[in-house]
N, C-alpha and C positions, 0 to 999 in steps of 0.2 A: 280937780274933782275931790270933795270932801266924802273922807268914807270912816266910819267907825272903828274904833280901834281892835273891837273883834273881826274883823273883816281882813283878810290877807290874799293878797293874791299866791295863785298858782303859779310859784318859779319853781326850777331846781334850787337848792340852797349850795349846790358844788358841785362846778363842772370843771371837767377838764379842760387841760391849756397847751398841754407839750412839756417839753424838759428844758432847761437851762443848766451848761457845764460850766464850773468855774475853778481852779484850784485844785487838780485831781479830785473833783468831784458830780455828782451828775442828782440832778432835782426833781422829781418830778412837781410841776407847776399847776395848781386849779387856782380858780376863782369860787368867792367864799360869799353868799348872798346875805346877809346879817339884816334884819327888821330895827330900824331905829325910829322911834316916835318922838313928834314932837307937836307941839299945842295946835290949835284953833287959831284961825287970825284976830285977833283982839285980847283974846286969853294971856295972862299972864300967870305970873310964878305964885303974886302977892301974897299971904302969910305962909304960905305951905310951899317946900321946897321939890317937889316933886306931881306932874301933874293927876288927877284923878284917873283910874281905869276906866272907868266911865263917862268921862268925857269925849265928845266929840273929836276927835284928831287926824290929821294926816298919815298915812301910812308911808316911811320915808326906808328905802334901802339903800346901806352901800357896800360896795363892793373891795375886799380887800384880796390881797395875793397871798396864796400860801404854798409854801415852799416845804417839801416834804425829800429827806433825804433817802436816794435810793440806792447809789451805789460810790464807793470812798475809800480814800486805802487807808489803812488801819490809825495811821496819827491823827487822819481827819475826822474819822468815826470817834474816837478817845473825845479830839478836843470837841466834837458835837456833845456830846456830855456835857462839857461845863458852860460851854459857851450858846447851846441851843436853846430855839425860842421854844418853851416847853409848852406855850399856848396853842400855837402854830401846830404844832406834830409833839401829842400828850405821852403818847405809845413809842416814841425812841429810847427813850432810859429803861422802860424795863422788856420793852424786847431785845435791846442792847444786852442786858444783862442777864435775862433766859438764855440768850442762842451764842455769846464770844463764845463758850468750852468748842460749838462745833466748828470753830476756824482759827484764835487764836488762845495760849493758855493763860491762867488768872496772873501768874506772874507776872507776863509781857504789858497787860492792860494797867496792871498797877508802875510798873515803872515809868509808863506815859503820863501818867492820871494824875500819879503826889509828886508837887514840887518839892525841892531840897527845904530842909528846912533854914531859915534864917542865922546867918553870924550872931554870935553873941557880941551885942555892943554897951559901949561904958555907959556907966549910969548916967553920966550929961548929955547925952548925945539918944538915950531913949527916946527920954522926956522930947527932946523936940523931932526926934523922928514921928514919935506917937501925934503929933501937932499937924501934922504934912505928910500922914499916911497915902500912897498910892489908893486910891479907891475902888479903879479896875482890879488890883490885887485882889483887895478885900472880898471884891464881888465874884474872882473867880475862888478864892477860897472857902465862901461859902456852899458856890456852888459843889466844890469836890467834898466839903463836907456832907450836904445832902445827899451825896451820889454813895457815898460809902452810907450811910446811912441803910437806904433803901437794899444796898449791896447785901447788908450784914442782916437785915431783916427779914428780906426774902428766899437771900440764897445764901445761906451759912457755910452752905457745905460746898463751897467753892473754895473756902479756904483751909479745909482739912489737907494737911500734909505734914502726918506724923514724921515722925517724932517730933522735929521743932515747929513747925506751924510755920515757918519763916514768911509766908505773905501775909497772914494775922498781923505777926509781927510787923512789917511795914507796915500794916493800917494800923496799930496801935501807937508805932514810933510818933507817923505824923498827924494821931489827934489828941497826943500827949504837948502837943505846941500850938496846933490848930484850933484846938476844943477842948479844950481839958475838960472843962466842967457840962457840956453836951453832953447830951444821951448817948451820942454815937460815940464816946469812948467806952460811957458804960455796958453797953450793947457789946464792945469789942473784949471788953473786961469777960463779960459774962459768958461769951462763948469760948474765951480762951480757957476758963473752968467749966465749961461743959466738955471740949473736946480732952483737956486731962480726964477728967472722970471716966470718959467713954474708955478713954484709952487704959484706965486701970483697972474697969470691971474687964475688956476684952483678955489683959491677961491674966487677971484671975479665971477665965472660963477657960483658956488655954493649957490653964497647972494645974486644973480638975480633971478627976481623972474621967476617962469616956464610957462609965459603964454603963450609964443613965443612954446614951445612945442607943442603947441595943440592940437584938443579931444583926450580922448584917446583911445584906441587900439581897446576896445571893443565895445566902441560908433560906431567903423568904418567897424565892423566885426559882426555886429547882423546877426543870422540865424533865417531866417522867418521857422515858420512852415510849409508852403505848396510851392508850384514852383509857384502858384499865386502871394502868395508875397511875393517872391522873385523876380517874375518881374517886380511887385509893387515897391519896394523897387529899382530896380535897375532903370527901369523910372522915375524914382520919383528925382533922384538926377540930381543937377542941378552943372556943373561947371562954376566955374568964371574962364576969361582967355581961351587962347588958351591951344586945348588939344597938347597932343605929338606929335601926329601925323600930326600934320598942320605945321610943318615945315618941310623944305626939307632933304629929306636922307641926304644928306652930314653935315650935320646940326648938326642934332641928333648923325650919327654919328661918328662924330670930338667930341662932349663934351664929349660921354661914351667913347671915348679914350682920351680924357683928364683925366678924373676922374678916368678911369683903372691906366693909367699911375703914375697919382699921389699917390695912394695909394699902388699901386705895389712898386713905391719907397721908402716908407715910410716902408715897412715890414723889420723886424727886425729878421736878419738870425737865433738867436737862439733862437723866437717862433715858427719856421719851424721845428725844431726836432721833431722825431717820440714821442721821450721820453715828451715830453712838450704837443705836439698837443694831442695827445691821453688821455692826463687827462682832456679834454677839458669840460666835461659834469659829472666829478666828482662834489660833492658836495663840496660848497668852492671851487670853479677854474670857479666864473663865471668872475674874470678880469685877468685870462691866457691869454696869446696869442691878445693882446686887437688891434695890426694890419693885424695879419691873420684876426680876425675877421671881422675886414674893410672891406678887399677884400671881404668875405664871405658874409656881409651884400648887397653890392655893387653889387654881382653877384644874390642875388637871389632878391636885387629889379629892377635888367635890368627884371629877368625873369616873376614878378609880373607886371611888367607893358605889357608885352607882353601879361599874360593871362588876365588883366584887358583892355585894348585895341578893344583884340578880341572880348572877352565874357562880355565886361563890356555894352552891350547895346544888349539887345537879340530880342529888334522889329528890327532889321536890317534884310532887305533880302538878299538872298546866295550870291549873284552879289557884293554889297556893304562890305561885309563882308571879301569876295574873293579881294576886293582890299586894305585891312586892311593887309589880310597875304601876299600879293603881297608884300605893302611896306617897313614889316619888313624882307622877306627875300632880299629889297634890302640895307634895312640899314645892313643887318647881312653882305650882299657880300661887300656892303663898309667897313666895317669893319672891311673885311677879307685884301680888300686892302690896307688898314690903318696898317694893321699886329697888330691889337686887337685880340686875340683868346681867350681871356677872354669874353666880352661882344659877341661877335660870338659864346660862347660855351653857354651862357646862354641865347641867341636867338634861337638857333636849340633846346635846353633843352626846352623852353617855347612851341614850336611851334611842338615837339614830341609826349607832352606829351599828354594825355586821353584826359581833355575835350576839345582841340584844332585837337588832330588827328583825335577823330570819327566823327567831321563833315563831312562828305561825302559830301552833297552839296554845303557847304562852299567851300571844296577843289578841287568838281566839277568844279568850279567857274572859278578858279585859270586859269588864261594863259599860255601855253607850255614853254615857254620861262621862267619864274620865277620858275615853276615846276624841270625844270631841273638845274635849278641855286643851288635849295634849294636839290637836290640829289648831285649832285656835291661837297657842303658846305656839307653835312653830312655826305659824305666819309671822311671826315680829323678826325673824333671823332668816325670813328668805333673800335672797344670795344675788334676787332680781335688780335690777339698776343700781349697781355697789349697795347693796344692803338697805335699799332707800326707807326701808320700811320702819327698820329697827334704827335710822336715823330722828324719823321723821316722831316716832315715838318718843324719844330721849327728849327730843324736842319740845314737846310737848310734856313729858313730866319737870322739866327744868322751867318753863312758864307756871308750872303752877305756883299758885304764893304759901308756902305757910304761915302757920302763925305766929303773927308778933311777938318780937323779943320782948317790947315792955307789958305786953299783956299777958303770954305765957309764959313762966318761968322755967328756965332747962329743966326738965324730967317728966314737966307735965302735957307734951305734946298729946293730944291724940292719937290713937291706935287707928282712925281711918284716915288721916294726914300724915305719914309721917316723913320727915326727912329724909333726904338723898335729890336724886336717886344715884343709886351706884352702877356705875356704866360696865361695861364691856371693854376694858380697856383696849382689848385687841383693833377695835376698830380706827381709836386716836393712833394708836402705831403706825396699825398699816395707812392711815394718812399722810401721816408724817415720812416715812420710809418712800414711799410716792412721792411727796414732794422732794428730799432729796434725793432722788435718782431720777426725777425730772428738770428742776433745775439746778444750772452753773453755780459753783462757789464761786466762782471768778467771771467778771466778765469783761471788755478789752480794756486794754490799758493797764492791768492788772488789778480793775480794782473789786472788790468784794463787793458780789450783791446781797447789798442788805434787805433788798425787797424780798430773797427769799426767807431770809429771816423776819421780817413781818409778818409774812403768811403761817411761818412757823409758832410764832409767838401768839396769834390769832388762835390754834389749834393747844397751844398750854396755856393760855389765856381761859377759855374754855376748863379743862381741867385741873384747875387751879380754884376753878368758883366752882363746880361741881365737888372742890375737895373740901371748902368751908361748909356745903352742904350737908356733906357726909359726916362732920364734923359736929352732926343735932340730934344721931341717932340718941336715945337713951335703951341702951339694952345689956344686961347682966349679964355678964360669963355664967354657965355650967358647967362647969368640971366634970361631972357627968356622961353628957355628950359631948364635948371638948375630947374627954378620954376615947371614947366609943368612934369618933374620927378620925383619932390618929390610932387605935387599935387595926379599923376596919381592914382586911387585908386587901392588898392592891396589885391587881393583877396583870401581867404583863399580855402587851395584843398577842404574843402568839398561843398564851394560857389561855386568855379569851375567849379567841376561836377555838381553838381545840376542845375547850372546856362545854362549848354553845353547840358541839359536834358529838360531844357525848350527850347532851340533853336532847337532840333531836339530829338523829344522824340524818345527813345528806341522804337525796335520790339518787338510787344508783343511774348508773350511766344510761341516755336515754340510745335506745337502739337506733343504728344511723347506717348498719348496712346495706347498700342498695339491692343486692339479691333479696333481701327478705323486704322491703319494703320500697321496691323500686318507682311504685305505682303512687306513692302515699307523698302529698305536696310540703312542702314548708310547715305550712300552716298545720296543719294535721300531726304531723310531728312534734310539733311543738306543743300543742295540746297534750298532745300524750303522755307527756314527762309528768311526773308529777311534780318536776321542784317548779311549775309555772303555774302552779292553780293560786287563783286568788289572795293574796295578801288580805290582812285585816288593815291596814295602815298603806296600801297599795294609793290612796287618794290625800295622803298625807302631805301637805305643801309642806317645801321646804327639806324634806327629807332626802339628805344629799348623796346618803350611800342607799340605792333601791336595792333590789332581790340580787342574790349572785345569778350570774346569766346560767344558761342552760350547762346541766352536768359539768358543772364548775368542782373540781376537787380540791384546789389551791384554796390558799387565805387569798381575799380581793386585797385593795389598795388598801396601804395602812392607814388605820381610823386614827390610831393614839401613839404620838412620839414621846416618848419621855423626855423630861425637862420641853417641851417645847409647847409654845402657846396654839393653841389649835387656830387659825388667823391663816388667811391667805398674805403672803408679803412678799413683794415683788421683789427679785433677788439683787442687789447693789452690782454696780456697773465691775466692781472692780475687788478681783482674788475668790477663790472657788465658795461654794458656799453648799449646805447641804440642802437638797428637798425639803423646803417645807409643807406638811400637808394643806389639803384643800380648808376653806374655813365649813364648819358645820352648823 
């Protein structure tokens, strides 16, 4: 049957087949459906070496086997690097080289990987070795120069190991023989004088002296004994400079999507593993992960300044108060425009949580219009089928296309396009942390499953191309508000409440003796309190901490851990770990 060359039928293009083991190693096996055309019967090739698109033709498939490695002990993984069909399975080398740290270290891969180098032989015996060169050598020479190549490009910072760098060092000995005049020695050159530099600015900040620091933590965090004075205490401070809030929404924020962005770019895909992040609060792992912790730090001081803001002046009336939260759910919705969902997640997290949501009057306050802005903004982080919402969004702003590089040049993006977006990192984590504490490192035989590291590599694959994204904002520091953020004071949860306790004290205790009210039902009773009358934000999706329950005197569940990422993450199989709170 003769059919047009736009015409194809409806196959799968790759099904599965089963496994095949060979050599301590295990395959997973599909079949690969490939469209091959070929002429018309009569048709030939005659002056043109390829036939027209247009031409009438057969539609001709065949079928080839692909062989994809899933699990291998660690020599066969290595020699899969040099020796692997990179057609076949494109994603082994560099999810190989995202995910070794989480099961072997860089050292161990490099002494599999570089052959010895070659004897030095006489000058008559070069010349005809160079005549009757091994070939296979060659080919796998090449290959491990490729492999360090990509090595040194993508992941640099696998070979940081101050003072001497010694695995540098091995990959420099052997492309000093291998490649001398490649790129990939100069690549190894070049980071060998970046990692001295780094290491000589750290300690010149080391022999400075710490005044620029300044007071410290606890100077900044005294808890008065009573709610007097801690009103005392909180009137009593005086800032120098304009606060945060005196500059315009767009203002504020463009810099916390500058600062998301930059730091977003700066995380390093293989402190994102479950296997890495999870040891995060072991004892000795307080310099693990030291750019996840960026973001971490970065998210929960946007969200400290939100409750410092609010609650950091408690003579304010409800009205005054009411246009404090006005402004930041309009910096949050710019933000949203900006396609920041970082500092957006740690704006609705601030403005959620207890001593910001039980203001009733405060949120009395609030205008229709902002009210609905801030329900709208908190459906994107509803908490409903793992977050499906604020996936399914990210989703969708990472399809959109911007504008071309060769038609727009850097700076001149659009103000209603712009680049990103910048994610929520907390959600890549607790994926990740998921998948390892769901699957084996190991599986029988001893050998390593590498398929969980695909899945893994799938997941910084993803934020890796979100981070070339973030990588097009064009936006200018303000020293300004720059200053006025890291001024803003930053209040600890128990100042918080306490503080959200002097601006609108609790209901007193609601009457519960049966004698005086033996007659009067559940329901009746509950009416009558008054800490149960109506909320302004009582239909607010998403809103994770609701009303404290009846005649509640305690602080509820903690809203804000210091140093920790606000993120639900499931706690690792093995050695204690502390409470992390719920995600908001």
């Amino acid at each position: 049957m003769q059919r047009t060359a736009g015409k194809e039928l409806a196959l799968a293009p790759l099904q599965d087949w089963g496994e095949e083991s060979e050599d301590g190693a295990v395959y997973s096996v599909s079949l690969r459906r490939q469209r091959s055309q070929r002429l018309s019967p009569g048709e030939g090739p005659r002056d043109s070496q390829s036939p027209s698109p247009h031409a009438d033709a057969f539609l001709h498939y065949r079928t080839s086997k692909v062989r994809v490695l899933r699990a291998a002990h660690l020599e066969r993984l290595v020699g899969e690097l040099v020796s692997g069909d990179r057609e076949q399975d494109p994603s082994f080398v560099p999810a190989f080289l995202a995910t070794h740290r989480a099961f072997v270290p860089t050292a161990r891969v490099l002494g599999l990987l570089l052959p010895p180098p070659p004897p030095p032989l006489p000058p008559w015996v070069e010349i005809k070795k160079a005549e009757g060169q091994d070939q296979s050598f060659n080919k796998n020479l090449r290959a491990v120069v490729s492999v360090l190549g990509s090595w040194l490009r993508d992941h640099p910072q696998d070979f940081w190991d101050p003072p001497a760098h010694s695995d540098l060092g091995s990959v420099r000995t052997f492309l000093s023989w291998a490649a001398p005049l490649g790129t990939e020695a100069l690549e190894a050159e070049k980071l060998q004088g970046n990692f001295l530099e780094e290491a000589q600015q750290g300690q010149e900040e080391e022999e400075q002296p710490q005044a620029r620091a300044g007071p410290p933590a606890s100077a900044q965090t005294r808890s008065p004994d009573s709610q007097e004075g801690c009103l005392e205490e909180e009137e009593g401070l005086v800032r120098e400079g304009p606060d945060l809030l005196d500059f315009s929404v767009d203002e504020v924020a463009q810099q916390l999507t500058l600062m998301d962005a930059e730091l977003f770019s700066r995380v390093r895909s293989c402190e994102c593993l479950g296997s890495v992040w999870s040891q995060r609060d072991r004892p000795g792992a307080a310099g693990t992960a030291p750019t996840v912790r960026a973001t971490v730090t970065q998210f929960n001081t946007v969200t400290g300044c939100v409750l410092g803001s609010v609650l950091g002046e408690p003579g304010l009336a409800a009205p005054q108060r009411a246009q404090r939260l006005e402004k930041w759910i309009r910096i949050a919705q710019r933000c949203r425009e900006l396609r920041n969902f970082s500092s957006l997640r740690a704006i609705l997290s601030a403005l959620q949580s207890n001593p910001i949501y039980r203001l009733k009057s405060s949120w009395g306050a609030v205008s229709r219009e902002p009210l609905s802005t801030f329900r709208k903004l908190s459906q994107i982080f509803s908490d409903e089928n793992n977050h499906l919402s604020s996936r399914e969004i990210l989703s969708q702003e990472e399809a959109t296309e911007g504008p071309q590089e060769e038609d727009t040049p850097p700076g001149n993006l659009p103000s209603k396009l712009p680049p990103g977006p910048v994610p929520y990192l907390g959600t890549f984590l607790t994926d990740l942390v998921m998948l390892d504490t769901a699957l084996p490192d190991m599986l029988e035989g001893d050998l390593i499953n590498f398929e969980k590291r695909r899945k893994e590599w799938e997941i910084l694959a993803r934020i890796q191309q979100l981070q070339r994204r973030c990588r097009g904002y064009c936006l200018s520091p303000r020293p300004p508000i720059l200053a006025a953020l890291r001024a803003q004071r930053q209040l600890s949860e128990e100042q918080s409440y306490r503080i959200s306790r002097v601006i609108e004290p609790p209901a007193p205790s609601c009457p519960s003796s049966p004698r005086v009210r033996r007659r009067i039902s559940l329901t009746k009773r509950l009416k009558s309190c008054p800490e149960r009358e109506a909320h302004p934000l009582a239909g607010v999706l998403g809103t994770p901490h609701p009303l404290p329950p009846v005649c509640l005197q305690v602080p509820p569940h903690p809203v804000l851990e210091p140093g920790t990422l606000l993120l639900e993450v499931p706690q690792p199989l093995q050695g204690p770990r502390a409470t992390a709170p719920r995600a908001l």
